[in-house]
HTML snippet that shows the backbone in 3Dmol.js (N, CA, C, O; Angstrom):
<script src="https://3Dmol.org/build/3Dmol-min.js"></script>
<div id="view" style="width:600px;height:400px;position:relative"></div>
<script>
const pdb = `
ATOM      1  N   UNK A   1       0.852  -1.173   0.000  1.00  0.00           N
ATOM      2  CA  UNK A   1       0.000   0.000   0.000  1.00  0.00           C
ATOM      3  C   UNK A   1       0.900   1.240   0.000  1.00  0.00           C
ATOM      4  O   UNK A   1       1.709   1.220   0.928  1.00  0.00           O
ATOM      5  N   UNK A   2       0.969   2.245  -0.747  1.00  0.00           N
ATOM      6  CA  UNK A   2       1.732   3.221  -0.919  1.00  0.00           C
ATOM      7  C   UNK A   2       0.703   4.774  -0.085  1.00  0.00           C
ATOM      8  O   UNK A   2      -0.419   5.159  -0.413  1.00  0.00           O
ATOM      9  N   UNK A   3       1.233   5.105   0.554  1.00  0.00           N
ATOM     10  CA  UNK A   3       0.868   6.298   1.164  1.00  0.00           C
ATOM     11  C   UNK A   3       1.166   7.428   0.495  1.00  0.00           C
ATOM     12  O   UNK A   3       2.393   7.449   0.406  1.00  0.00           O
ATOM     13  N   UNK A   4       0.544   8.707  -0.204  1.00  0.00           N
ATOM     14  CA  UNK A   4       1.113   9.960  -0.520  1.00  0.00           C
ATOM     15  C   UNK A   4       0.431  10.906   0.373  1.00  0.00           C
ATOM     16  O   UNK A   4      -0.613  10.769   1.009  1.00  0.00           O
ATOM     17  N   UNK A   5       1.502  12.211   0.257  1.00  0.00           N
ATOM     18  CA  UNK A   5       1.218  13.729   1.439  1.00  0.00           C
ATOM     19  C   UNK A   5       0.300  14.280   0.811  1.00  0.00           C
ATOM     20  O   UNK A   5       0.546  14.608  -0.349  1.00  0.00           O
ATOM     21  N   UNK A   6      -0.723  14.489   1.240  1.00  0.00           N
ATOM     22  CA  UNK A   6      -2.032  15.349   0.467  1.00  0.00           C
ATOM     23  C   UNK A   6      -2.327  16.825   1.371  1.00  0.00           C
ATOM     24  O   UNK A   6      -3.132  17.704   1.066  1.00  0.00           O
ATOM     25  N   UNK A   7      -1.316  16.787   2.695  1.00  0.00           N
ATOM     26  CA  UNK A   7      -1.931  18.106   3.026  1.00  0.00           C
ATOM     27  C   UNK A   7      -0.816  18.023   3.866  1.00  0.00           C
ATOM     28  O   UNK A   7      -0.338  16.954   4.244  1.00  0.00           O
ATOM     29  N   UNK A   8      -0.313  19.343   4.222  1.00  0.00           N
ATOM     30  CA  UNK A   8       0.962  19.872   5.192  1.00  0.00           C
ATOM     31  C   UNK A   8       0.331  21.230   5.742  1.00  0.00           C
ATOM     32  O   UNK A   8      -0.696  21.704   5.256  1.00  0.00           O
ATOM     33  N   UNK A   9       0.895  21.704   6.594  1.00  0.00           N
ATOM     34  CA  UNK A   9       0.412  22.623   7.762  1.00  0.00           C
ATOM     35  C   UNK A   9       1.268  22.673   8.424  1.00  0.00           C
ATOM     36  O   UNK A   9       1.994  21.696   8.609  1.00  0.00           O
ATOM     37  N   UNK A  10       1.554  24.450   9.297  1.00  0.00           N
ATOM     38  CA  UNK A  10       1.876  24.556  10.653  1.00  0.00           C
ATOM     39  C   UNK A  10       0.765  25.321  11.430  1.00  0.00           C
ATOM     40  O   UNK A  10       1.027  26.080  12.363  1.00  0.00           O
ATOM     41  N   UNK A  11      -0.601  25.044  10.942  1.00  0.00           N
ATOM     42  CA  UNK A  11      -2.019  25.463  11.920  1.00  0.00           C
ATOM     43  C   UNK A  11      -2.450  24.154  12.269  1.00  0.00           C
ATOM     44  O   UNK A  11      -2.767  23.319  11.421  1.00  0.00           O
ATOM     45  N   UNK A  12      -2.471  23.955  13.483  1.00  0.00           N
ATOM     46  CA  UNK A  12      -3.067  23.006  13.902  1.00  0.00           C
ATOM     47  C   UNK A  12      -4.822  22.975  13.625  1.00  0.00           C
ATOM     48  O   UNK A  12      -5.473  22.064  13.114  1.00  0.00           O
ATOM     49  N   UNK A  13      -5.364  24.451  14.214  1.00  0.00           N
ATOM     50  CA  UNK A  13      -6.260  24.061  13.445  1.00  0.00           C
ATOM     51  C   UNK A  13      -7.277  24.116  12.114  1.00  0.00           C
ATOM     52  O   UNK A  13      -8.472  23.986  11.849  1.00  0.00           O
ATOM     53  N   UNK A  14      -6.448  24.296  11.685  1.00  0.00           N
ATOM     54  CA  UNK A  14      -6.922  23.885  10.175  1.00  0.00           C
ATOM     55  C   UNK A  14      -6.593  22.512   9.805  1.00  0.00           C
ATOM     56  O   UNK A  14      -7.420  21.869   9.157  1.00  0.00           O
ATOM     57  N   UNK A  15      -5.738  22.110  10.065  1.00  0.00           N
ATOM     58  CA  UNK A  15      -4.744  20.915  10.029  1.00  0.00           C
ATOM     59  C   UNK A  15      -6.470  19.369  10.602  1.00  0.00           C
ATOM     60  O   UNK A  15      -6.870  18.284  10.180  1.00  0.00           O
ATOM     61  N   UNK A  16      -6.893  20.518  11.909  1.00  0.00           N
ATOM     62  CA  UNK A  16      -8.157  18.885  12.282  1.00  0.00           C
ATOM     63  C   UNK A  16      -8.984  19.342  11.526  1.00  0.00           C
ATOM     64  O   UNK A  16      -9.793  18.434  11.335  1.00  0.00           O
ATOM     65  N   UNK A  17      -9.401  20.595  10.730  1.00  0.00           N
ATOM     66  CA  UNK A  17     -10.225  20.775  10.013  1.00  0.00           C
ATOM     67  C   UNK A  17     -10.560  19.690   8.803  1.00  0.00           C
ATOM     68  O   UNK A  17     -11.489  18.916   8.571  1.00  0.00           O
ATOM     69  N   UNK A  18      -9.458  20.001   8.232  1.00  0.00           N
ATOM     70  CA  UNK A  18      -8.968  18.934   7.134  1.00  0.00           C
ATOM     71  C   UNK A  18      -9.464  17.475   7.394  1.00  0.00           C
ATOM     72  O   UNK A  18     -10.176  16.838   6.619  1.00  0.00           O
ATOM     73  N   UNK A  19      -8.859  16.920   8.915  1.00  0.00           N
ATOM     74  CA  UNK A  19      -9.230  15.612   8.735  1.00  0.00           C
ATOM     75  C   UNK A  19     -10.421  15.479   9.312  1.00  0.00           C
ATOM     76  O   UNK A  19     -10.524  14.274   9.546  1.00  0.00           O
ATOM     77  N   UNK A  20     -11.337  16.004   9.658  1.00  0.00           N
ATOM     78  CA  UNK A  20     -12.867  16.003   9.948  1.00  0.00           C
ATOM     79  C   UNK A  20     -13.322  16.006   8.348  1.00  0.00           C
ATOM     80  O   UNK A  20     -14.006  15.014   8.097  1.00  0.00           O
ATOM     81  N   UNK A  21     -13.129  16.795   7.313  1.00  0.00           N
ATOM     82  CA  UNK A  21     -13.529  16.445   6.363  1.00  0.00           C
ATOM     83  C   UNK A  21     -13.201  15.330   5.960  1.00  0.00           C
ATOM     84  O   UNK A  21     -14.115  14.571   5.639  1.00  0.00           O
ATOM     85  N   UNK A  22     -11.750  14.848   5.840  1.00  0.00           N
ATOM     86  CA  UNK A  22     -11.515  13.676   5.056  1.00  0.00           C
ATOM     87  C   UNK A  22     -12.802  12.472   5.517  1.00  0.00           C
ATOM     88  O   UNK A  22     -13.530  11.734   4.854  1.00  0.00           O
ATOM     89  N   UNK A  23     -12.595  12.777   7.265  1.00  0.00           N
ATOM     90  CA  UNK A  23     -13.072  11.288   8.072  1.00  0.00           C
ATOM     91  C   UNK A  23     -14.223  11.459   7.412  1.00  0.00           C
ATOM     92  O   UNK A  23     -14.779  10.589   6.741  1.00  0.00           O
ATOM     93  N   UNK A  24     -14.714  12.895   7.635  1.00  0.00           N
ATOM     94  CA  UNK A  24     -16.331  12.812   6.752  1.00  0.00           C
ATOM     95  C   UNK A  24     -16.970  11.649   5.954  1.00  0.00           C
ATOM     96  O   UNK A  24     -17.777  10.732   6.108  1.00  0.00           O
ATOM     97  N   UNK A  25     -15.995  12.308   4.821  1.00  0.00           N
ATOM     98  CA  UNK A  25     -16.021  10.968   3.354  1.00  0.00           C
ATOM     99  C   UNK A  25     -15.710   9.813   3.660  1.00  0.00           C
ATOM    100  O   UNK A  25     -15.850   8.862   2.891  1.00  0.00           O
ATOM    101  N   UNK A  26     -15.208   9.725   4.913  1.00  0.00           N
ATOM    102  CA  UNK A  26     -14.403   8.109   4.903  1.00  0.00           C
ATOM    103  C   UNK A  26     -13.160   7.814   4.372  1.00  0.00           C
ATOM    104  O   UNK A  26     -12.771   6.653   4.252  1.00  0.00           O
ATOM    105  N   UNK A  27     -12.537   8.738   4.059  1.00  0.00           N
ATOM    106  CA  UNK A  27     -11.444   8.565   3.129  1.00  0.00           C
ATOM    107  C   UNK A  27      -9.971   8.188   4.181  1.00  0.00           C
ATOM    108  O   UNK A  27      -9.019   8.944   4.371  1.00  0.00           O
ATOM    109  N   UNK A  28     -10.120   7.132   4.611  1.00  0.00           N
ATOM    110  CA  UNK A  28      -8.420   6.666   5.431  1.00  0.00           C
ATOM    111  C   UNK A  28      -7.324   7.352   5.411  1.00  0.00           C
ATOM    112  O   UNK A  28      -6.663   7.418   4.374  1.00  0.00           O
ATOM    113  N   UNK A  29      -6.890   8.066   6.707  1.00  0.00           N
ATOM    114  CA  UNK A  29      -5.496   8.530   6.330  1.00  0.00           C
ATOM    115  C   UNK A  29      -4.961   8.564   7.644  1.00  0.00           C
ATOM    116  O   UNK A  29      -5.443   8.538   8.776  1.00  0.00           O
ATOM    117  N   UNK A  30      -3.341   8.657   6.954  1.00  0.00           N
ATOM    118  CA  UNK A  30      -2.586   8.859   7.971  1.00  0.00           C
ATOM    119  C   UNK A  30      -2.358   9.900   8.740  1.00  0.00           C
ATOM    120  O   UNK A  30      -3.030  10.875   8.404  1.00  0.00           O
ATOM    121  N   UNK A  31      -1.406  10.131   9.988  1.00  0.00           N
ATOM    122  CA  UNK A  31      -1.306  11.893  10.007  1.00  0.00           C
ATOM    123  C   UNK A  31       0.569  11.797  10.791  1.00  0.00           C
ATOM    124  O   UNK A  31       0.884  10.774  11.399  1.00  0.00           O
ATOM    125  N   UNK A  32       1.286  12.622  10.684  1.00  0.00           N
ATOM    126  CA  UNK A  32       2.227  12.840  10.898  1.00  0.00           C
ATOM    127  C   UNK A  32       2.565  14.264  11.460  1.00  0.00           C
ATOM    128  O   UNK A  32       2.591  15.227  10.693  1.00  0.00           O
ATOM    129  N   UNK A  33       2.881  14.426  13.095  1.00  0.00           N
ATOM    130  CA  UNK A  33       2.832  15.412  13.621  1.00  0.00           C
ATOM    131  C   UNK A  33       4.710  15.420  13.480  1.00  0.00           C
ATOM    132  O   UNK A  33       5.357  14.378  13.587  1.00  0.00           O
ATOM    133  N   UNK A  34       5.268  16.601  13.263  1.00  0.00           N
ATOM    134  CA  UNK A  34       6.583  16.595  13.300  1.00  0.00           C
ATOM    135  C   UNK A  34       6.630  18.030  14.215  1.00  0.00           C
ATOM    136  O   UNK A  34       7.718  18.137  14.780  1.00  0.00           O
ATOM    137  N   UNK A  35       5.711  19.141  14.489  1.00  0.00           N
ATOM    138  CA  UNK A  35       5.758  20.602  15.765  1.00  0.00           C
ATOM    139  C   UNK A  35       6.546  19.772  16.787  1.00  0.00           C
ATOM    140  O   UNK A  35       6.208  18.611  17.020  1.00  0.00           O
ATOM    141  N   UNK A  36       7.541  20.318  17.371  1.00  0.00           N
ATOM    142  CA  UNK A  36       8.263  21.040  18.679  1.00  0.00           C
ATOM    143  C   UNK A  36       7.267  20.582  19.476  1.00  0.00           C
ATOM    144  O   UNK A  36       6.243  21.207  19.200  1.00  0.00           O
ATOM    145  N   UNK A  37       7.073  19.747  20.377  1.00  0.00           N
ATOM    146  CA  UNK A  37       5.982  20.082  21.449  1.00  0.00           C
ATOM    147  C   UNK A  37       6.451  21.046  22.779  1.00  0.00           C
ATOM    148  O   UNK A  37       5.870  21.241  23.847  1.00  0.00           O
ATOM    149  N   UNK A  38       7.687  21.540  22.285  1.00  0.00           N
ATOM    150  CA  UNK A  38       8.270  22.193  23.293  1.00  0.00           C
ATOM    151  C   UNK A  38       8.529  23.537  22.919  1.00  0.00           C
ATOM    152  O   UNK A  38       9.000  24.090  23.913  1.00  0.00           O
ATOM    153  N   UNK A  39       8.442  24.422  21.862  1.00  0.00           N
ATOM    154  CA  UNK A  39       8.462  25.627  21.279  1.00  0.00           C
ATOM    155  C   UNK A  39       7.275  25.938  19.965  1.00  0.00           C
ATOM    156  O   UNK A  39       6.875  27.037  19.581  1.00  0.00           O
ATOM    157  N   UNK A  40       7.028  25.055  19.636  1.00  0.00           N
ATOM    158  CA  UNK A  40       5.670  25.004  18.556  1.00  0.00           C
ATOM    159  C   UNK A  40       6.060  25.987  17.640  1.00  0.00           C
ATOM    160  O   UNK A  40       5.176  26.529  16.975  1.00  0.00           O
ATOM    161  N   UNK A  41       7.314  26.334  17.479  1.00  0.00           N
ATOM    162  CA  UNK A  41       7.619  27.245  16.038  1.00  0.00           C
ATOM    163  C   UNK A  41       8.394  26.695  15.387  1.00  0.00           C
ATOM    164  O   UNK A  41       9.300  27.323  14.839  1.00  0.00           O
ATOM    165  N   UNK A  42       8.228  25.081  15.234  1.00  0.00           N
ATOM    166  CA  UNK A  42       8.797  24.587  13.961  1.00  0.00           C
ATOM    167  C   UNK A  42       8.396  23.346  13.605  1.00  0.00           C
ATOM    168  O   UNK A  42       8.059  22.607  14.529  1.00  0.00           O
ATOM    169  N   UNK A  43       8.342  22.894  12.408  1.00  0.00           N
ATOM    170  CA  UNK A  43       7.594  21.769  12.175  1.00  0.00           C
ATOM    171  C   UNK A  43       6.278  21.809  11.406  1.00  0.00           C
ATOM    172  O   UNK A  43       5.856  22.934  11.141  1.00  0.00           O
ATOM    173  N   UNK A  44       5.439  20.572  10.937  1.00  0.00           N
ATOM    174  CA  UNK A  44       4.776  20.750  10.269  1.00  0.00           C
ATOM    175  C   UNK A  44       3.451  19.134  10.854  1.00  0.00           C
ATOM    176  O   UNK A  44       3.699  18.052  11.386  1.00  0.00           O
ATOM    177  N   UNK A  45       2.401  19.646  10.487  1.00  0.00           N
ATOM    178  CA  UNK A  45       1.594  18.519  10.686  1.00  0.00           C
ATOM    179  C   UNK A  45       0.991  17.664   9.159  1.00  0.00           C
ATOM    180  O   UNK A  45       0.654  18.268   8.140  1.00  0.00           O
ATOM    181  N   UNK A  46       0.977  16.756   9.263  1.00  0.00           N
ATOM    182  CA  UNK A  46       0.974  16.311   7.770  1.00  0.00           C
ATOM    183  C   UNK A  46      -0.233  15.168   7.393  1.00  0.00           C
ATOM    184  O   UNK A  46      -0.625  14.579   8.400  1.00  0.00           O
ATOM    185  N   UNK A  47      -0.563  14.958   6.759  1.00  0.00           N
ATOM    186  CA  UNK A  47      -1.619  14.060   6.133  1.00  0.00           C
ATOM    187  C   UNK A  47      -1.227  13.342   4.889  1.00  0.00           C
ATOM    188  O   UNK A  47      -0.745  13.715   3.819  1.00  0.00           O
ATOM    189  N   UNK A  48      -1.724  11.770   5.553  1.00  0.00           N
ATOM    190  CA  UNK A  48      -1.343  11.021   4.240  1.00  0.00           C
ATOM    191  C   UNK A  48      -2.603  10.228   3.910  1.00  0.00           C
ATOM    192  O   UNK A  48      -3.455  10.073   4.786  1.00  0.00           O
ATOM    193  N   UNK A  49      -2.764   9.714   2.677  1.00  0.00           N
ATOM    194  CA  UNK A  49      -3.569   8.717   1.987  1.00  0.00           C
ATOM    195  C   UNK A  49      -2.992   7.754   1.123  1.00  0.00           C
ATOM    196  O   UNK A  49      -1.854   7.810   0.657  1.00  0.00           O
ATOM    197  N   UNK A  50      -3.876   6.825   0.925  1.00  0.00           N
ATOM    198  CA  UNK A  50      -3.603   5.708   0.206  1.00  0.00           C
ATOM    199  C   UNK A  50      -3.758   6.437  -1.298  1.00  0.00           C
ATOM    200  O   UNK A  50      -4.499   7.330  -1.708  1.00  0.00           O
ATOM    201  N   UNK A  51      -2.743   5.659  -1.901  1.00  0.00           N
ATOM    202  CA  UNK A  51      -2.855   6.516  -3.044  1.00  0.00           C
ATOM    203  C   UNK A  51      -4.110   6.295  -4.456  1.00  0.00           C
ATOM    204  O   UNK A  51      -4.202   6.940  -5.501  1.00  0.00           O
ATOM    205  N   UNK A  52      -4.830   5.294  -4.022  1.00  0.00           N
ATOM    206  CA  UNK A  52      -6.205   5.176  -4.563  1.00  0.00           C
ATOM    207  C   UNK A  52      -6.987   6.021  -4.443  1.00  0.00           C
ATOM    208  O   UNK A  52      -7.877   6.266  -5.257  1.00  0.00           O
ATOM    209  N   UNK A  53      -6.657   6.954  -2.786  1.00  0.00           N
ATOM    210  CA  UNK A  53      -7.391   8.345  -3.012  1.00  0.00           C
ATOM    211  C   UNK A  53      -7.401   9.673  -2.740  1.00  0.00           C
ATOM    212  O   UNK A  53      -8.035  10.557  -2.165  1.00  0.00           O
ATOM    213  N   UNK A  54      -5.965   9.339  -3.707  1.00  0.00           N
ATOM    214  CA  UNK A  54      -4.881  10.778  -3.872  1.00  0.00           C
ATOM    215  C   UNK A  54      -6.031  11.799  -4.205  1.00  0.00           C
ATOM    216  O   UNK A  54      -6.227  12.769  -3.473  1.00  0.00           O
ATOM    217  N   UNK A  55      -6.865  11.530  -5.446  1.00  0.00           N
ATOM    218  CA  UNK A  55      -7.489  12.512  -6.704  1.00  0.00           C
ATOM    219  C   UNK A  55      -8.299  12.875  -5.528  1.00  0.00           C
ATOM    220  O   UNK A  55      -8.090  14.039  -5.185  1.00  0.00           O
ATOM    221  N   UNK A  56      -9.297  12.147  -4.684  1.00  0.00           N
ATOM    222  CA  UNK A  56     -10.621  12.409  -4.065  1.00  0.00           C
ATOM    223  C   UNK A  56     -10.323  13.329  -3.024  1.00  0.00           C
ATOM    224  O   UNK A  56     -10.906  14.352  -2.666  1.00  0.00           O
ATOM    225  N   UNK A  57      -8.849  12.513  -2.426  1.00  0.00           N
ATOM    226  CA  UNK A  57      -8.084  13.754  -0.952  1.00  0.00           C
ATOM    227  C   UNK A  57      -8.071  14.833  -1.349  1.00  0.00           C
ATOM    228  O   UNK A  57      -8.676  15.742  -0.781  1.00  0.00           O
ATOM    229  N   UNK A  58      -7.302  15.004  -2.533  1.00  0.00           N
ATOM    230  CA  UNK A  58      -6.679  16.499  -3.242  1.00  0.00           C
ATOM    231  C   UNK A  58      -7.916  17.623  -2.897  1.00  0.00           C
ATOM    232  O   UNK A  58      -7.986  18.617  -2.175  1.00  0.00           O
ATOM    233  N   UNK A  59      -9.061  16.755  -4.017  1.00  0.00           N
ATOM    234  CA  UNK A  59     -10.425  17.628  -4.562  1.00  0.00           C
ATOM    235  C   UNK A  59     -11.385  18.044  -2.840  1.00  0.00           C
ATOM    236  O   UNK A  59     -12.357  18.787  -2.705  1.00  0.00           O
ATOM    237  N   UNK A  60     -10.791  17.402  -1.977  1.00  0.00           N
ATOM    238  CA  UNK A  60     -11.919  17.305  -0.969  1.00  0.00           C
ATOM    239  C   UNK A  60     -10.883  19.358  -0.008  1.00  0.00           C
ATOM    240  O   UNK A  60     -11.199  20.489   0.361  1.00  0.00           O
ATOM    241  N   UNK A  61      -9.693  18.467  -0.131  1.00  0.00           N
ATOM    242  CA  UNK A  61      -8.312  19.623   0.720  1.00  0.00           C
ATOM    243  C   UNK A  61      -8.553  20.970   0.116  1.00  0.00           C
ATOM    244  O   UNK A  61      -8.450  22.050   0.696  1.00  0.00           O
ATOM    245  N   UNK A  62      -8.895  20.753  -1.155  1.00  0.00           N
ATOM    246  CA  UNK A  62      -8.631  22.273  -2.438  1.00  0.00           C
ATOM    247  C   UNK A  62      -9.951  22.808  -2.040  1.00  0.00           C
ATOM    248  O   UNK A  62     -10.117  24.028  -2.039  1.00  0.00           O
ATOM    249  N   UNK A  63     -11.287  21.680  -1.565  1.00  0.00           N
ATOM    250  CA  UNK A  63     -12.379  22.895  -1.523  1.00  0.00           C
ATOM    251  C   UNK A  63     -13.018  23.324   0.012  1.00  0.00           C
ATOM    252  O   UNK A  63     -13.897  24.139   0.292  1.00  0.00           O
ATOM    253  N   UNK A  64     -12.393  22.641   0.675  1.00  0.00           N
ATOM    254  CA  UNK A  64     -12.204  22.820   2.277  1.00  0.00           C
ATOM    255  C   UNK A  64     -11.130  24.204   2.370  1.00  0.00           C
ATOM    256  O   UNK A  64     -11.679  25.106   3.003  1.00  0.00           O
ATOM    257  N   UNK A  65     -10.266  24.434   2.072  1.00  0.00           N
ATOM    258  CA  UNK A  65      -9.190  25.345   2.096  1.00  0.00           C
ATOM    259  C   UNK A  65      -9.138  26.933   0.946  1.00  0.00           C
ATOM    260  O   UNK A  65      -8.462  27.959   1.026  1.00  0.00           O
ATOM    261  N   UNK A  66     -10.085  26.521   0.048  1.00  0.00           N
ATOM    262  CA  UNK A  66     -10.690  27.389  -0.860  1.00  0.00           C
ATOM    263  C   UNK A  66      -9.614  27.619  -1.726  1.00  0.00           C
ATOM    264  O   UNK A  66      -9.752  28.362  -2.698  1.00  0.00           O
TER     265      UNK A  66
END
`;
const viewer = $3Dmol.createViewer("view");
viewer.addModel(pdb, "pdb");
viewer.setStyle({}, {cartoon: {color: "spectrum"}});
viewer.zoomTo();
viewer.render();
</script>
C-alpha cells in the first residue's frame, strides 16, 4: 500500500479541520505530527492517503481550504 502527502500545515487548526472532512467521506489517512511540542515554532503537521485516493483527498483539501 503506498501512502502519498495530500496536506501539510503549521495550523493546527486547520490541520483537524482537514481531517474532519476527510473522516467525513471516509477517506483513510494517515497523520504525521513533526511541531516542537516544546516551542511550537517549527515543524509541520501532515496528512497522508492511500494513493487510490490521492485525486478524491486532493479535490476534498482544495475545496475545504478554498
Amino acid at each position: 500500500m503506498n501512502w502519498v502527502s495530500v496536506f501539510s500545515t503549521t495550523d493546527l487548526f486547520l490541520f483537524e479541520q482537514i481531517k474532519m472532512v476527510l473522516d467525513a467521506e471516509e477517506v483513510v489517512f494517515k497523520e504525521r505530527n513533526t511541531v516542537s511540542s516544546m516551542y511550537n515554532n517549527f515543524g509541520t503537521y501532515e496528512l497522508f492517503v492511500i494513493s487510490e485516493d490521492q485525486e478524491k483527498a486532493d479535490k476534498l483539501v482544495k475545496d475545504a481550504t478554498g
